[in-house]
C-alpha positions, 0 to 999 in steps of 0.5 A: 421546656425544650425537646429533649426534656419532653422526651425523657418525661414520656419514658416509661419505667418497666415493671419489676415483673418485666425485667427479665425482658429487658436481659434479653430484648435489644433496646430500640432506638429513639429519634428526637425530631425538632426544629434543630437538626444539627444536635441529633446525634447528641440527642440519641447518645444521651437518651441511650446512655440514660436508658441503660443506666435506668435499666441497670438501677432497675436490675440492682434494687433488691426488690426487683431481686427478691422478685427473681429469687422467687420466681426462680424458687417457684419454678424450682417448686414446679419442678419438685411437683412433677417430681412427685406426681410421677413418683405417685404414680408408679407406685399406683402402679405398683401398688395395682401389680401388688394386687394383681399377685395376691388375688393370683396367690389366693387362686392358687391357694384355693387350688392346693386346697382343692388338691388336698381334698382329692387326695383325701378322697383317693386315700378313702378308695384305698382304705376301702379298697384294703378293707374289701381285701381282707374281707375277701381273704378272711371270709369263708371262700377266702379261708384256703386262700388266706391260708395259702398265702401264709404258708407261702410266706409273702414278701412284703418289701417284693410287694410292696415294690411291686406297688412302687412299680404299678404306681409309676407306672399308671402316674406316667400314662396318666400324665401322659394321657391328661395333656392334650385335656389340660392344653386345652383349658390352660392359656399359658405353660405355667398353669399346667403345673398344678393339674398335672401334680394332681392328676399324677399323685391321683394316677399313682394312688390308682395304680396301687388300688387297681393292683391290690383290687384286682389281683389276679382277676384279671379276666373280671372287666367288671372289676376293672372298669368299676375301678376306674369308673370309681377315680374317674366319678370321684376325681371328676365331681371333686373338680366340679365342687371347687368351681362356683357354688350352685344358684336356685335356678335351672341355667346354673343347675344345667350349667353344673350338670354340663361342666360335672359330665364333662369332668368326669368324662375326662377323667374316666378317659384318663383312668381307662387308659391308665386301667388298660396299660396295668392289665396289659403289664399283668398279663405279659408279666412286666408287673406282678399282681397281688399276690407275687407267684 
């Protein structure tokens, strides 16, 4: 067995797995050595010419093409995985956004209703508070006065404008009044729309009962301030009744006590104000009191 033929039997074929290898590796060369220098050229161009050629047979066979396919269409899959991970995690994050604005949307549910309760309590003043009226215009003392009014014939749509006036009146300075409180339990903007909706429709209802309570007592402070103690006890226990229930111990108990005195003495602040604005109109005669002169 002669030189060359030692050679070509110790060439080792590449597996299917590695040829992909041999697109991109240069071939190295050989060197035959033997006793025979002069034929070494010949040597060399024989064994290269018999690589590639084994190269090229390797690289045509249709096994070792399926094998490229299926790499190439499991890189595809890999790709077509990563595609989809992303996809379930946005709508992961999706679905946690969803979340975040129903638990938002309930809160403000509970705060309309919260709302709709305060102004149940209001429109309880001010049936009260008509009543009392006509208890006082239909009882013995009230008898000349009744009979007064319907001799002078009262206006109804003056009246009733008046009203108009003293409600708008007492729902600016309380809104006005109710700012600086509620900047300071909101953190953003948006937040204030609903406190400030309430205390307006509560401010308003106010004007009106202060109007039609006092009449023209208006040197009565007692009558006054009961009034505005009244919205402000009533609007302020409301407040408190829509926070946490109450638990069997001594912290949540003074936890609620703390929280219902500091809504009623906000509230109380806030009606005060709006009281003192309605009897200063009354008294310089920018509003009129029940009755119209």
């Amino acid at each position: 067995m002669n030189t060359c033929t030692i050679i070509l039997n110790s060439i080792q074929v590449p597996s299917p797995l590695l040829i992909k290898s041999f697109r991109t590796v240069p071939l190295s060369k050989c060197y035959c050595r033997s006793s025979d220098e002069r034929g070494s050229d010949d040597v060399k161009d024989a064994l290269y010419g018999l690589v590639d050629e084994q190269v090229q047979e390797l690289l045509s066979r249709k096994e070792n093409k399926v094998l490229l396919d299926g790499l190439e269409k499991a890189s595809q899959r890999v790709e077509m995985a990563k595609r989809e991970l992303e996809l379930i995690q946005k709508q992961e994050i999706a679905v946690k956004q969803l979340k975040d604005y129903v638990n938002q949307l309930e809160g403000e549910v509970f705060e309309i209703a919260e709302c709709q309760r305060d102004i149940s309590e209001a429109k309880t003043l001010v049936e009260e508070a008509e009543r009392s009226l006509l208890e006082n215009v239909g009882g013995p003392e009230g008898g000349g006065t009744s009979m007064e009014m319907k001799s002078e014939g009262i206006d109804g749509d003056a009246e009733r404008l008046e009203s108009v006036k003293a409600a708008s009146l007492s729902a600016l300075v309380g809104t006005v009044s109710g700012l600086p409180i509620y900047f300071t339990q909101v953190t953003h903007t948006n937040q204030l729309l609903l406190p400030l909706a309430i205390n307006f429709i509560c401010c308003a209802l106010f004007g009106v009962t202060f109007r039609y309570t006092v009449r023209r007592n208006l040197d009565d402070v007692q009558l006054k301030a009961g009034v505005a103690a009244a919205f402000g006890v009533v609007k302020g226990l409301g407040t408190l009744g829509g926070g946490p229930l109450l638990e069997p111990n001594f912290q949540s108990f003074l936890s609620h006590a703390q929280d219902g005195t500091i809504n009623v003495c906000e509230n109380l602040l806030i009606f005060v104000s709006v009281a003192v604005a309605l009897d200063y109109c009354f008294k310089t005669r920018i509003l009129s009191t029940f009755p119209i002169d």
